[in-house]
N, C-alpha and C positions, 0 to 999 in steps of 0.2 A: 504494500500500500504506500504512496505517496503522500505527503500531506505538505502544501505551500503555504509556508511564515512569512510573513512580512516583516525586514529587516532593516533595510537600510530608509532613511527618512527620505523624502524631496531632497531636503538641503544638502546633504551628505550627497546624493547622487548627480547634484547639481554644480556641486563645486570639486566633485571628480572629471565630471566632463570637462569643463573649463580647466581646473590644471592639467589636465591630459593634450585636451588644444592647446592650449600656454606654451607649457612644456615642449612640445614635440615641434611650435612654429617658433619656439626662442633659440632651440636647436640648432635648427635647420636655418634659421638667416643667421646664427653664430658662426655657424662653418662657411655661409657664404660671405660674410665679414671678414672671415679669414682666407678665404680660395679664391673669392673673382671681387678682383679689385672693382670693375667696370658700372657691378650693383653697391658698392661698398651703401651709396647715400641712402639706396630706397630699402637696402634692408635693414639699416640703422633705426629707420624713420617705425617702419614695420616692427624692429625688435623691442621700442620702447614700447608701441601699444600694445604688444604682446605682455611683455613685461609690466603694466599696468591690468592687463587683463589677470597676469597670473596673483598681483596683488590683491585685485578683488575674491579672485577664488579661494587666497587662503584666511581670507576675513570671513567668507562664509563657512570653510569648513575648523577654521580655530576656534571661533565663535562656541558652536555647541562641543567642543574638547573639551572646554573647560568649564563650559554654564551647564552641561548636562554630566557628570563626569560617569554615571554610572548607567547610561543609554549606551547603547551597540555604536553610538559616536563618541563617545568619551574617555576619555585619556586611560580609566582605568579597563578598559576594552585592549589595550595595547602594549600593559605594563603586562610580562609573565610573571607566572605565580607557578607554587609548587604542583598546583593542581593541574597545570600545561605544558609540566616538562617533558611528560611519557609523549603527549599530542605533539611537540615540538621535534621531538628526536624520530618519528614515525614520520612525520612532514620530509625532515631531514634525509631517512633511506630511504622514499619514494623518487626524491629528485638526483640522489645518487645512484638509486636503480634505475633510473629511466622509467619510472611508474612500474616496474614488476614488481612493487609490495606492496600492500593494502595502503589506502588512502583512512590517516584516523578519522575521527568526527570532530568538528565543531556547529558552534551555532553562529558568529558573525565573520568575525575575522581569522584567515588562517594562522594557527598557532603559531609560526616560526616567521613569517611576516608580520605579525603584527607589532613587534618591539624595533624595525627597521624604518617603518611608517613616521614614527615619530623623526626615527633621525631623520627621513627625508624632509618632514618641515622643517624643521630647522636645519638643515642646506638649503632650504627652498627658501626662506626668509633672509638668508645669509646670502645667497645666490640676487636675490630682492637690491638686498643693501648694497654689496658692493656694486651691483651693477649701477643704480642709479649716484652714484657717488662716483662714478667711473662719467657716467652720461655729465655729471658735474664739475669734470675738470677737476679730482681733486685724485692727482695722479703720485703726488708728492708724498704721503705718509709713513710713515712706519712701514706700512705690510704693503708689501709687492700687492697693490689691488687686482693687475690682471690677473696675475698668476693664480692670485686665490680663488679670481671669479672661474678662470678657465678651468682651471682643476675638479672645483666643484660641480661645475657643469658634466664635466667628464664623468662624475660618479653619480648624477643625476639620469645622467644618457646612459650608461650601464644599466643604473637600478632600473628605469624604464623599458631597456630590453627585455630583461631576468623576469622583470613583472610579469609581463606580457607575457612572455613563453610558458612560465610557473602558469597561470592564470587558467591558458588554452589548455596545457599539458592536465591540470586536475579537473578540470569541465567536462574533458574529455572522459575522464578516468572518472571520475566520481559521480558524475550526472545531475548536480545538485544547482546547475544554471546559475553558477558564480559569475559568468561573462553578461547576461541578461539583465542577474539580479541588478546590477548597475540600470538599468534603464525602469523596470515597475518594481524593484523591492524586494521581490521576493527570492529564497532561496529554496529549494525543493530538498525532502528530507524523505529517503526512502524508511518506512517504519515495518520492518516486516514480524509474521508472527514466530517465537524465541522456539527453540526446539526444547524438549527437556533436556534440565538441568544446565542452560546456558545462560548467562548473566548478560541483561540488555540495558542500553543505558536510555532512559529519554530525552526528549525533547530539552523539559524544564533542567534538567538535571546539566547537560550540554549549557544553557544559558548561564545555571548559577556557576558553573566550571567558570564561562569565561569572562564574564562579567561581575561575578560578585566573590571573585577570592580575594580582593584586596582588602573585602567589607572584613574578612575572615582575620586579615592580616592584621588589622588596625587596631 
């Protein structure tokens, strides 16, 4: 039996597309910035509204980080806890096997990506700053700002490959419409009935796991 949750909010789904766009068109005129002199101007002009677009996207999705902290958006969604480590390490030998070993359960975010999420904001805010600080003519300071900005872009353009493939490669594997859930919310939850003597977990149970072990910690 299948049963669809509703997971992710508007907002949260709203300010992933827009950093996804941001993201991948801050990119792409970054390299042209650096490869064909000929557009230098118009992808410049491009890269800052991109770069303003990706500021708007991470105000909407910081926003409920921190104002909701124990919703499937909220910061404690992201932090691991003891109760995610066996889920982590299982995430872990699927993508070392190539998907030949079971895919574990969760309920919002994948276990071994979600403590990564965070750092990418904060690259992404930092990627934010130096760039407009850079667009500012303040090329003088302490820290090498190109370098800091380029580098970081570098591990942003990674992490966004890794996503993506990670993302398709368990959709594929696991059938639970993680690639969709982005667009209506929902994720799909195969619930089948338990053979004897075999230990099944729920729904709710899967939620308090990743959501409310921090309440546990505190």
């Amino acid at each position: 039996m299948l049963k669809r949750t509703f997971i992710w909010p508007a907002s949260l789904r709203l300010a992933h597309w827009l950093m996804a766009f941001a993201v991948g068109g801050l990119l792409l005129t970054g390299w042209v910035l650096s490869h064909i002199a000929a557009y230098y101007q118009v992808a410049l002009d491009y890269h800052f509204l991109l770069g303003y677009l990706l500021v708007f996207a991470l105000v909407i999705r910081l926003y409920p980080l921190f104002a909701t902290p124990r919703s499937a958006a909220g910061w404690r969604d992201l932090v691991p806890g003891r109760g995610t480590l066996p889920a982590m390490g299982a995430m872990l030998r699927f993508y070392v096997s190539f998907g030949r070993t079971p895919l574990p359960h969760w309920y919002a975010h994948n276990p071994l990506w979600a403590p990564l999420y965070l750092l990418l904001f904060v690259l992404l805010v930092l990627l934010v700053i130096s760039g407009f600080l850079l667009g500012a003519g303040h090329h003088t300071l302490l820290i090498n700002l190109y370098g800091l900005h380029e580098h970081v872009a570098g591990f942003v353009g990674w992490f966004t490959v890794l996503h993506v493939l990670t993302v398709v490669a368990q959709d594929l594997k696991g059938g639970q419409s993680d690639i969709s859930a982005m667009i209506h919310g929902y994720r799909i939850f195969r619930i089948e009935k338990p053979a004897p003597d075999v230990h099944t977990v729920s729904l709710d149970s899967l939620k308090q796991r990743d959501t409310g072990h921090q309440d546990q910690q505190a």
